[in-house]
Structures are given as C-alpha cells and as structure tokens.
N, C-alpha and C positions, 0 to 999 in steps of 0.2 A: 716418728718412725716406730713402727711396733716390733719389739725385741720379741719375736716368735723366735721357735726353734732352728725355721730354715737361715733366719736373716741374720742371726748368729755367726751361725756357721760359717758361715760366706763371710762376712766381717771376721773371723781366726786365720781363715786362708787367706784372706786379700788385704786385710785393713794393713799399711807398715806400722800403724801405732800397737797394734792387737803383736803384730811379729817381733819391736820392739819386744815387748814385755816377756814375750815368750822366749827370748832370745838366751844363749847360754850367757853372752859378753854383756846383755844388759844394765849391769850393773858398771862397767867399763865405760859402753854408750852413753849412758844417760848421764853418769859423773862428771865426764868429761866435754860432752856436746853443752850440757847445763853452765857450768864455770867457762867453755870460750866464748857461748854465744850468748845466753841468754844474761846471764849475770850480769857483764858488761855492755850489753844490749847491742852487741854486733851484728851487722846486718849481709854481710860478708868478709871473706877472707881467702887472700893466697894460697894457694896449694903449700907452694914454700916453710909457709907461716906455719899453716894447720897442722903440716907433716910432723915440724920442728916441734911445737906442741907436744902432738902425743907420740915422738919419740921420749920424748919428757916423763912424760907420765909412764908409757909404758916400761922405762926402765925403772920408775922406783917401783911399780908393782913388781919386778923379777927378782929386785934384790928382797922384796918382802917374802912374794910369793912362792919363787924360783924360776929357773927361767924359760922351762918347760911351759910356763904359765900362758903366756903369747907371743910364742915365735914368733909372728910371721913380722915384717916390716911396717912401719908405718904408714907409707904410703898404700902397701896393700891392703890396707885395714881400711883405709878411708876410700878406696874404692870399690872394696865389696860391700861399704855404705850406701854406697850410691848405685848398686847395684837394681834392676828392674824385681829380685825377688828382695829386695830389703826394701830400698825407698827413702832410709832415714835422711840421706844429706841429697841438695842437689849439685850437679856438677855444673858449669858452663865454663863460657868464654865474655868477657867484656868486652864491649865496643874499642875496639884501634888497642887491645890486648893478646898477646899470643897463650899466655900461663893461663892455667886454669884458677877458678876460683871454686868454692864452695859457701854452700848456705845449706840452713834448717829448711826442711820441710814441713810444713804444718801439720802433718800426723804426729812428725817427732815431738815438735815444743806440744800436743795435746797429751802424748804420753807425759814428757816430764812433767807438765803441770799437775797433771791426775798424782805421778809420783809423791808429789810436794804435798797432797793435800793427807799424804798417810801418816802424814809425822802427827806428834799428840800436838794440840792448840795447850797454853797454859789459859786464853781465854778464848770463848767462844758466844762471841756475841749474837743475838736474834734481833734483837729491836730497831736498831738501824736499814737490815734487811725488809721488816715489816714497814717501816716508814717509807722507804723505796718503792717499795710496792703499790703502796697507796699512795704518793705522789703521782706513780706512774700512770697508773687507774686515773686520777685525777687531770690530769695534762690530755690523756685520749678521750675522756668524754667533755670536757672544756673545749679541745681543738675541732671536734667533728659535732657541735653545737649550732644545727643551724637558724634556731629561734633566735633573734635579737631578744627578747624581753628577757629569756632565759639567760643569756649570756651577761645582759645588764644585771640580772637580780644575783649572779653570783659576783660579780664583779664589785659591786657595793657590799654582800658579805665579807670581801674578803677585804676591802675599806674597811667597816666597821670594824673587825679583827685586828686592822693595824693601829685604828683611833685609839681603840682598849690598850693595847699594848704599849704605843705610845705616852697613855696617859697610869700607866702602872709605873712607868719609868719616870715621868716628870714626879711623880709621888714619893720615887726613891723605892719601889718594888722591881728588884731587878733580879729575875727568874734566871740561874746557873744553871747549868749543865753538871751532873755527879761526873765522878772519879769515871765509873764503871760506863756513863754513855759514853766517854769521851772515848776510852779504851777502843767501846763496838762500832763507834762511827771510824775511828782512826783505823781499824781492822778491814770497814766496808769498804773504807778507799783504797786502801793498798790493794786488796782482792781484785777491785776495778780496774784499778790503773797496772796491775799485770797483765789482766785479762785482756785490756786494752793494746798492750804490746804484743802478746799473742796473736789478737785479732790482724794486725797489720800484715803479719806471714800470711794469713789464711788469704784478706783480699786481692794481695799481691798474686799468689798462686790463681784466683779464681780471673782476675784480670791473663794472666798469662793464658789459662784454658778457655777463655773468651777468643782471645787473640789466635790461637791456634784454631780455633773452631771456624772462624770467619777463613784463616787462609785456606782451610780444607775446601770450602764452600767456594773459593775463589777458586783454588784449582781446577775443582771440579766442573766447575759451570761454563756450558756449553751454549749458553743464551747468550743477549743481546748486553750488552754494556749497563744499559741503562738501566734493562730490569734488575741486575746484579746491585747495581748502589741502590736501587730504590729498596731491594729486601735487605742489603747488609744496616746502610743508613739513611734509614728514612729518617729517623732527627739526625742533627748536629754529629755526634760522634758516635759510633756504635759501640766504643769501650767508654768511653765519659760518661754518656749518658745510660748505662745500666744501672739497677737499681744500686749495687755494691758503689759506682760512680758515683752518682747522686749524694748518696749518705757520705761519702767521703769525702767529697768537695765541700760542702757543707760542715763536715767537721772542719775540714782543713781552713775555711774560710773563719772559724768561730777562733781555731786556734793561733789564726796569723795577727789576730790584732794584737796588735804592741798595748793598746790598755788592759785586754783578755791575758799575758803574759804580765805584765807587771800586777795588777791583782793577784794572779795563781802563787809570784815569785810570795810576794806580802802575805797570802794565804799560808801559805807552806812556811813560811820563815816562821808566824805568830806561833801556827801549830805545834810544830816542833820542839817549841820552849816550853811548852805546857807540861809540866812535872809526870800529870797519867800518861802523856803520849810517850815523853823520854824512859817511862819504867820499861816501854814495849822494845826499848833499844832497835828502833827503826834502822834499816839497814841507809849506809853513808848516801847512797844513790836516791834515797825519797826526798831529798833536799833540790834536786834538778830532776825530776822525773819528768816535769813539763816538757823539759829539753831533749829528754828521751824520744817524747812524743814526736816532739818535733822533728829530729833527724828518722826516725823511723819514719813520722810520714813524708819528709822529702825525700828519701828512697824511694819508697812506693811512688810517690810525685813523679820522680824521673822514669823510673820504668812503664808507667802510663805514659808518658810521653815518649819514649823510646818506641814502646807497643805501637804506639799511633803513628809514628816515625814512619817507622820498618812496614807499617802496613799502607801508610800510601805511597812507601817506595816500590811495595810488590804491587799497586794496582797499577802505579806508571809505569814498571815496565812491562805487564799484561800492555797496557794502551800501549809502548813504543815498540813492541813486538808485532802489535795490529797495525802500527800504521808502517811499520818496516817493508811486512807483506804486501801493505797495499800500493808503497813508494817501488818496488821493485816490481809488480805490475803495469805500473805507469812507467814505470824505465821501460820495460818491457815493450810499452806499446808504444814509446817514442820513437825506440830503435829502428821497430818495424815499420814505422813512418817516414824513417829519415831513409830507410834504405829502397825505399817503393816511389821516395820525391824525385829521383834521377830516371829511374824505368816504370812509371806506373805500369799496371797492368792492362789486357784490352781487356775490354766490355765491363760488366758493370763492379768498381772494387764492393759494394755492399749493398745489403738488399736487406728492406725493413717491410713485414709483410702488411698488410692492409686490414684495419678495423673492418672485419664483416663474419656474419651469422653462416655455419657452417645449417644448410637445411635440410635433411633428411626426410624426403615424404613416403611416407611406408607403404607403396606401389612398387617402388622403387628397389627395396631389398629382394633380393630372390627369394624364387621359391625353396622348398625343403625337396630334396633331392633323396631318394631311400637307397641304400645301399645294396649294392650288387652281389647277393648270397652266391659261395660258390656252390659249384655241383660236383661234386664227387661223385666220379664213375669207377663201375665196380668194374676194373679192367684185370685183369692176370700180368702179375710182374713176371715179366723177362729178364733172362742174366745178362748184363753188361760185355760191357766190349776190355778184356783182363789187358791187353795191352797197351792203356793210355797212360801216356808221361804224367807220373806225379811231383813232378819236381816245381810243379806251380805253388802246389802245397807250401811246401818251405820257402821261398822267395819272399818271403814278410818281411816288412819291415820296421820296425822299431826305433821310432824317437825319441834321444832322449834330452826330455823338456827341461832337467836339470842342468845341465849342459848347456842350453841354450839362455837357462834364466843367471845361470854365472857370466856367460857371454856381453847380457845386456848390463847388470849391473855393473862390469867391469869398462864397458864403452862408458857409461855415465858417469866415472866415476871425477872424470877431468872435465867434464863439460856437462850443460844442464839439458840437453837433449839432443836426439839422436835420431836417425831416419832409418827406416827398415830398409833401404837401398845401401846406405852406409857401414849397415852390420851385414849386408850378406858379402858389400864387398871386403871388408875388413874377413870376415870368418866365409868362403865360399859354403853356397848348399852344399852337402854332401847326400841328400835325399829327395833334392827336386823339388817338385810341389808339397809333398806330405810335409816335410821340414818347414817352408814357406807356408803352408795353412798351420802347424804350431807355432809359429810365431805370429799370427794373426789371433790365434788364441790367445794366447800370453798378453796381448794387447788387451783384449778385452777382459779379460778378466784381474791377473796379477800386476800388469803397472798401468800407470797412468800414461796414456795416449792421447792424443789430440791425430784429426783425422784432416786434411785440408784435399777436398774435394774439386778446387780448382787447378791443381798442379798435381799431374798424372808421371810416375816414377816407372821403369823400366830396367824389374831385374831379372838377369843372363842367370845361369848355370849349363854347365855342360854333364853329359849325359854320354855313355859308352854302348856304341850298337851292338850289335849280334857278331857282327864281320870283326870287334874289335877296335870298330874308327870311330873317334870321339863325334859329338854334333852338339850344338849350342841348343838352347830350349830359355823360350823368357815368357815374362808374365806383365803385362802392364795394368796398375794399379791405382787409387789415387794415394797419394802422398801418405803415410803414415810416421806421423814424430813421437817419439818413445821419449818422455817428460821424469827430468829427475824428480 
C-alpha cells in the first residue's frame, strides 16, 4: 500500500486502529482491553464479566483521578466501544445464548501491539531476524525448483554440510551458541508467537467478511440455483478453501500432532532454563504458549464451522422456500382437478397448440395507404346559438382508483383470490361502466390477475333515469380472478 497523502487521510477518518490512538480515553482503552484480553489470551467474554471488570478499574481511576474523571457507567463505555464510529470491541450473541458477549477487533489488538513496540527494548536483536530471512528466501527458491538435477545438487549440499558437522562433533568440536544469540533468537520467537496470536483475530474477522459476502450474493441472486453454487462453490467449501482457509488448516493440521506438541512442550521447557533466556524474565505464559495457539485456533476452528453451518442453513431454506412455492402450486392444481372430476366441463378442458411455421409471403401484407390531408376552408364564423344547456359540462365523473385499490386489497386479505363479479357485489358500482373499466385497469396493471376465458361473468348495476326510476344495466365478461 502506498502511504500517499490522500490514503492517509482516509486511514485517520476510517481506520478504528488510527481513532484508537487518537482517542482522548486511549490510554483507558488500550490498558485495559490489553490486560483482559490479550494478556491472558481471551478470546471472548460476557457482557456481565466485561462490565464488572471495568467498573473495577474505572473506580480505582476516580479515587486517583477524581470522579469527574469518567462518569459515565460501565456498561455504557463498553458500548460506545462497539460503536460503528469507534469499532474497537465487537458485540454479538452466541449460538442458544441470550447475554451478549464481547471480543477484540483486529484494528484494536494492531493498535496495542504497535503500542507495545514503544516501550525502550533493554535488548534488540538483528541477527536472528536476518537468519529468518534468509531461510525464508531459501525454502521459496528450493520449493518452486522445477529442475530435478538442480534440486539433487542442493540436496547433497546440504548432506555434505550435515557429514562436516556430524564429524566436528564426533571429534569433540561442538559449536555453542553465545549469551547475546541466545537473547536475539529467544526475542525473535516471542515477537512471533504474539504476532501469531494476533494473526488469529484478523483470520477469524476476514472468515466472518467472507461469510457475509457470500449471503449478500445469496440474497441477491435472482438466477437459477445451480449457477449460484457453481459461483459461490465451485471447490469444496467457499470459506475452507480460501486462501486464509488453506494456510490455516495447514497450520492447524502441523499443530494438532501430539509428536508436534510434545517436541514444542520439550522445546520450550530446555529453553527456558538456559541462564541468557531466564535474565530476559520471560513472561509466566511462554512456558504454554503452544496451548495458547491451540485454544485460539480451535476458536477460530469452530467459528468456521459455525460460518459454514449457518450458511447451508440459509441456502436450505432459500431451497425450502423454492420448493414451498412450488408444493402450493401443485396443491393448487390438484384442488382444481378434484373439483372439475364430478362436473367436467363441455368441449375441449385443454388445448396444446401444434408444431408448425407461421409463413408470411410478402404479397400478402398490404399496401401503404397515404393519409388523408385535411382541407380547411376559409368559411366566416358565425355566432352560436347563447341558449344551450351547459350543464353537460359539469356532469363529469371522477373515479376514485384509491378507493377501489383499498377495496381489492381488503377482499384479499382473508382469501387468496377474488372475482371482479364478487367485489362489485360485495361494494355495488356506484359509476357504472367507467368504475367497471377502472377496475379492469387495476387488473392490468397494479395486481396480479389471472383471466379465464372459458367462463363468462355477469355484472348488474343499477343506474337512475331522468323520471327518477331506477333500471338495472349489466355487462357480461369473461371471468376475471384478482390473485393475492
């Protein structure tokens, strides 16, 4: 990433690790998130617990500080933490838990670590760093080696390397280690093996914005089934097998061997006793760090499985949603089978039209017809006749479609569909045909209609003469069913 001006910027306003530091209670933050979580390498914790905590602390800062210091409550402290403009804790819920819990966010433990690295070193090793280096280098161009003679001629170097060394040792030449490497190597591991426990928040988080990323894709997706899993998972798992998955399975599998643990414990136990490392007063915890790893990464362990849980709980019921629809379609058309097996209908119940070539031979389309210009004549306007009834004028009448689309929605609300014979007798026309073509509207455009063309409906309104006397007026039509 190129630390330019603009990308700065952006990183002070957005990063929470940059809002940490910038923060006035930072020093509050960082003391106390460091001693609950990282220190003893907590990987969460109860709301209950947390609050209790730093009601703790924050009263011994008031009897120091005063108490103006930080009012406000514990609890509300720890959730303008978790706040979307802070970011430093995160909040949830636990599977078959109702209490909230809390956890670090991985900007947070990137601040305190950065924090940590301000303190003065009493030693500060380089040579172990460079050796690292150069292993590393050495492992990438040995692994992507694709010459066999090449890969045999280092391979026998580094035989003969072991014969020498081998035979310095049977001679009783046996090459030590000073005081001062011991120090730099014992510095380089500790470095690692925090940095390592660090790393476990961050994969855990990028696993979790995987997992949310695929449901968005899932929500969204308006294709076919099939294409959806072929782009989610086209290998094996679409969370296991990312690259983050990969390398961490991989660790996990190096680190579950019981011979890989009992070395490390033996490792660490030798280590320990050696006079330069005990000057460095290793903290109690590097004596089990292994064990750290471990529960860290069977966290992370279960919440990938969790992740992958939850996410082919949301594709099955995508699929038992699909096939719901489709089970009530088939109700659907059983019903209307069982109620047609007592009455069929006459002439034909269904009509499949016939494979054949619609032919068009271009004789056959007309001709082009030219439009009939008018002609305006230059006549002399005359004055009208002043005493015609304008009362036609005003007689307008005005539908209102609102009204009628409460009407419909209100009939649907107890049943799945409804016949425009049905709503005009529930709600009589009060406009005749004009009212009766807005509800043909309404059909066609705002709800879902279904039209059945075989069965012809027959709807009344009455209508009020001139004289006063009422007279009936109907319209017959074919069927129309208004579909919740």
């Amino acid at each position: 990433m190129t630390l330019d001006y603009a990308t700065l910027a952006l990183l002070r306003q957005s990063h929470p690790a940059w809002r940490l530091l910038r923060s006035d209670h930072a020093p509050l933050v960082a003391s106390f998130l460091q001693r609950v979580f990282i220190a003893p390498n907590v990987r969460l914790m109860a709301q209950a617990d947390l609050a209790e905590a730093l009601e703790d602390e924050l009263f011994a800062l008031r009897e120091r500080l005063g108490a103006e210091a930080f009012p406000k409550p514990a609890l509300d402290y720890l959730n303008d933490w978790t706040g979307a403009d802070k970011g430093w804790l995160r909040k949830f819920y636990l599977q078959g838990s109702d209490e909230p819990h809390f956890d670090l966010t991985p900007a947070t433990e990137k601040a305190i670590a950065w924090l940590e690295t301000l303190t003065a070193r009493s030693f500060v090793g380089t040579e172990s760093r460079l050796l690292t280096l150069f292993e590393l280098l050495k492992q990438m161009s040995e692994g992507s080696e694709t010459d066999p003679q090449a890969r045999m001629t280092e391979l026998h170097k580094r035989r003969d390397e072991i014969d020498l060394e081998i035979a310095r040792v049977v001679a009783g030449d046996i090459a030590l280690m000073d005081d001062t490497s011991l120090k730099d190597r014992f510095q380089q591991f500790m470095a690692l093996a925090r940095e390592l426990l660090t790393d476990f928040r961050e994969v855990e988080h990028n696993f979790r914005g995987l997992d949310r990323r695929v449901r968005e894709r899932i929500a969204l997706w308006e294709g076919a089934k099939g294409a959806l899993l072929e782009e989610i998972m086209g290998e094996r798992d679409a969370i296991a097998d990312s690259d983050q998955g990969r390398s961490f399975r991989a660790f996990w599998d190096f680190l579950m061997s019981s011979s890989r643990q009992e070395e490390l414990s033996a490792l660490l136990e030798r280590v320990l006793t050696l006079p330069p490392v005990a000057e460095l007063k290793p903290d109690a915890r590097t004596r089990r760090v292994h064990y750290d790893w471990l529960e860290a990464g069977e966290h992370t362990q279960r919440t990938v499985a969790q992740l992958s849980q939850q996410l082919r709980r949301f594709l099955d019921d995508q699929a038992w949603l699909e096939n719901r629809r489709i089970m009530d379609i088939l109700h659907g058309i059983e019903a209307k089978v069982l109620a047609l097996r007592e009455s069929p209908p006459s002439g034909a119940v269904m009509a499949i039209a016939d494979t054949a070539a619609d032919i068009e031979l271009p004789m056959e389309r007309p001709l082009y017809t030219p439009t009939i210009k008018p002609l305006i004549a230059d006549i002399e306007l005359e004055s009208g006749d002043a005493e015609v009834d304008a009362a036609a004028l005003y007689m307008q009448v005005v539908i209102d479609k609102a009204q009628l689309i409460r009407h419909i929605r209100h009939a649907l609300q107890d049943r799945s569909q409804v016949t425009l014979r049905e709503l005009c007798e529930m709600q009589p026309l009060q406009h005749g045909l004009a009212e009766l073509v807005a509800y043909l509207q309404l059909a066609g455009d705002t709800f879902k209609t279904v039209v059945d063309e075989e069965a012809t409906e027959t709807i009344v309104w009455r209508r009020e003469g001139p004289n006063g006397q009422e007279y009936a007026k109907q319209a017959r039509l074919p069927r129309v069913i208004f579909v919740r």
